[in-house]
C-alpha positions as CSV (number, residue, x, y, z in Angstrom):
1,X,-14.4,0.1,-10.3
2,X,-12.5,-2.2,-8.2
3,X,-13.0,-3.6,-4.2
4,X,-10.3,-3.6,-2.2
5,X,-9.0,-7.1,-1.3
6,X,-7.0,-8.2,2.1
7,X,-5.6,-11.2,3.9
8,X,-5.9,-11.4,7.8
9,X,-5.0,-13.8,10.4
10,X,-5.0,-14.2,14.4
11,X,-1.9,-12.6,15.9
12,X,-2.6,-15.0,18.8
13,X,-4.7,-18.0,19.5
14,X,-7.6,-15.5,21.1
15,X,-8.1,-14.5,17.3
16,X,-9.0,-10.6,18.9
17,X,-6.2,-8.5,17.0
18,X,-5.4,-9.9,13.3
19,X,-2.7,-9.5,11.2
20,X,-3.9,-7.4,7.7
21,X,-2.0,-7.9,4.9
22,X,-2.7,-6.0,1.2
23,X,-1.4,-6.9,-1.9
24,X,-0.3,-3.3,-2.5
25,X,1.3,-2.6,1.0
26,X,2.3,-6.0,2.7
27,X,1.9,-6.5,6.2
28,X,0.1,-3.7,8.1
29,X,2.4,-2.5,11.0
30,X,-0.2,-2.7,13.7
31,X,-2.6,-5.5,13.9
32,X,-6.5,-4.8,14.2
33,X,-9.1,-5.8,15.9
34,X,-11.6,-8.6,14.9
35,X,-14.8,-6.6,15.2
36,X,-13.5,-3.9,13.5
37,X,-12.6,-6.1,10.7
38,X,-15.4,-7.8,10.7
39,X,-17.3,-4.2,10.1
40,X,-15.8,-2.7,7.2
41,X,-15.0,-5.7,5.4
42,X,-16.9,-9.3,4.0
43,X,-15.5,-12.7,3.6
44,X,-15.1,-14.1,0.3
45,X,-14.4,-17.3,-1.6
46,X,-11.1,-18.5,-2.2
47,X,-11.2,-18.5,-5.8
48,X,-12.8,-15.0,-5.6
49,X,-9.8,-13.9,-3.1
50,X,-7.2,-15.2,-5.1
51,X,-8.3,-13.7,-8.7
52,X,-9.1,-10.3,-6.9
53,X,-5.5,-10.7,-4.9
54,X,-3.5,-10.6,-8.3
55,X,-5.7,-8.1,-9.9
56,X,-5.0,-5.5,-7.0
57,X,-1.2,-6.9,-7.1
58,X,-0.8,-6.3,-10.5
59,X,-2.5,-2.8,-10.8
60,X,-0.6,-1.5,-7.7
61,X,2.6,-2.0,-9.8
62,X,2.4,1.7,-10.9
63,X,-1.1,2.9,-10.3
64,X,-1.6,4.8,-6.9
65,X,-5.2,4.0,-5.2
66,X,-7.3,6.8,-6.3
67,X,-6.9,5.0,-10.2
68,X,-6.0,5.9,-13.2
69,X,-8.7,9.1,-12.8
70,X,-6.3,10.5,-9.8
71,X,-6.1,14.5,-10.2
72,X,-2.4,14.3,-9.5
73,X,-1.2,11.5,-12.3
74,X,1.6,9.7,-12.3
75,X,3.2,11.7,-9.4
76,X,0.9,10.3,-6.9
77,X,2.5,7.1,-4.7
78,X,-0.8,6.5,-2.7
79,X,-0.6,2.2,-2.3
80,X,1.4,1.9,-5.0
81,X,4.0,-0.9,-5.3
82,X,6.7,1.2,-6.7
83,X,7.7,4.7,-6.8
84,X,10.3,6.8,-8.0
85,X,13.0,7.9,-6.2
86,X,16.4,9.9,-6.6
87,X,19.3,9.3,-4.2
88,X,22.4,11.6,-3.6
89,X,25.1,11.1,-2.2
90,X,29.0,11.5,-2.2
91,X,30.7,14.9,-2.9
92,X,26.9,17.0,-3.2
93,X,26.1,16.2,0.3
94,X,29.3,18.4,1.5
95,X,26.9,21.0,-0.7
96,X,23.1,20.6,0.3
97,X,22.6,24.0,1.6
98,X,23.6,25.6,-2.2
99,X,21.5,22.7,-3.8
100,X,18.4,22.9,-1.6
101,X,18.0,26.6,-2.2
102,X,18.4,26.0,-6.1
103,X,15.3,23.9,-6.1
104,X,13.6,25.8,-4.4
């Protein structure tokens, strides 16, 4: 087992919203508030932060959140770094109704 490890800082000088940042995700889209924060998480020492910071970094690579136990396997892209996908384009586009009902 592994805890979850984030970075936060004031959007503005009146430090109520932060800024949350995850080594798996980046920067969170919407900032949140202090005292929520402040509930469901702890401070911790630098060197603590740091060593935890590249543990979740690293694992994220191509393990989804749930761990290597997840009931879905490899398919699952829950807070993972990287995930697979395919692109098409050019000449089957003209054809995506014929090729949407074959894989279905």
């Amino acid at each position: 087992s592994h805890h979850r490890v984030l970075f936060s800082f004031a959007l503005h000088a009146n430090n109520i919203f932060r800024v949350v940042v995850r080594p798996n995700s980046g920067r969170a889209v919407n900032p949140v508030h202090a005292h929520e924060l402040e509930r469901l998480n702890a401070p911790i020492e630098l060197a603590e932060a740091k060593v935890a910071w590249c543990a979740e970094f690293e694992r994220a690579l191509d393990e989804c959140l749930h761990g290597r136990g997840c009931k879905q396997g490899s398919r699952c892209n829950f807070g993972k770094r990287r995930s697979r996908v395919h692109i098409m384009s050019g000449g089957v586009i003209a054809s995506w109704g014929t090729v949407e009902g074959l894989l279905r």
